[in-house]
N, C-alpha and C positions, 0 to 999 in steps of 0.2 A: 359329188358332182365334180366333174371334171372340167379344167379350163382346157379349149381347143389353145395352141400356141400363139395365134393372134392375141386372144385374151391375157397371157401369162405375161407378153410384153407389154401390155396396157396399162399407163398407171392408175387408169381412169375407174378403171375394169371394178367394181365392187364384190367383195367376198361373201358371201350372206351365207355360208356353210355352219355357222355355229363355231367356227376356230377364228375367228378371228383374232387378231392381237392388236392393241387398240396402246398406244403411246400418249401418255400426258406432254405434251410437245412444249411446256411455261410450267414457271412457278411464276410466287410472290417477287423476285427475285430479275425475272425476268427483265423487265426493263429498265434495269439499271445497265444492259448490254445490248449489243447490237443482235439480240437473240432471233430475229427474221431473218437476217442476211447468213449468220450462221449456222440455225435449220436449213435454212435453204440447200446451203453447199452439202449437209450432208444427209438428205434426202434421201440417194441412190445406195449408201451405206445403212441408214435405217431399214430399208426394202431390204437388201440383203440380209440383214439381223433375224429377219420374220417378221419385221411388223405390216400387219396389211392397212392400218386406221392411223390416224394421228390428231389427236385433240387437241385443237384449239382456241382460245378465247375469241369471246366475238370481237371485230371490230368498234372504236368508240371514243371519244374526244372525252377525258375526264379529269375534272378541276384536280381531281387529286395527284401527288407525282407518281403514284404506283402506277397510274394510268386506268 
């Protein structure tokens, strides 16, 4: 299945071809950095890599420091 070129520039756009590439976007590790704001910035560079998915934790207020 083919994306028309409106889709290609959409980031919104979901792949569902069976090739997807799917990014674990956290570790355990993760919040002991500003690991949001620096995914963020490099978003446009990930897409570029190949990745069409990016996984990440749900949101959640938690007693523990790991978050």
């Amino acid at each position: 299945m083919a994306l028309d070129e409106s889709q290609q520039s959409d980031p919104l756009v979901v792949i569902r071809n069976g090739k997807e590439i799917i990014l674990q976007a956290f570790d355990w590790e993760s919040h002991k950095h500003d690991w949001w704001i620096n995914l963020d910035t490099k978003v446009p560079d990930i897409a570029k890599s190949g990745f069409t998915t990016a996984w990440l934790p749900p949101v959640c207020q938690s007693l523990a420091p790991e978050g």
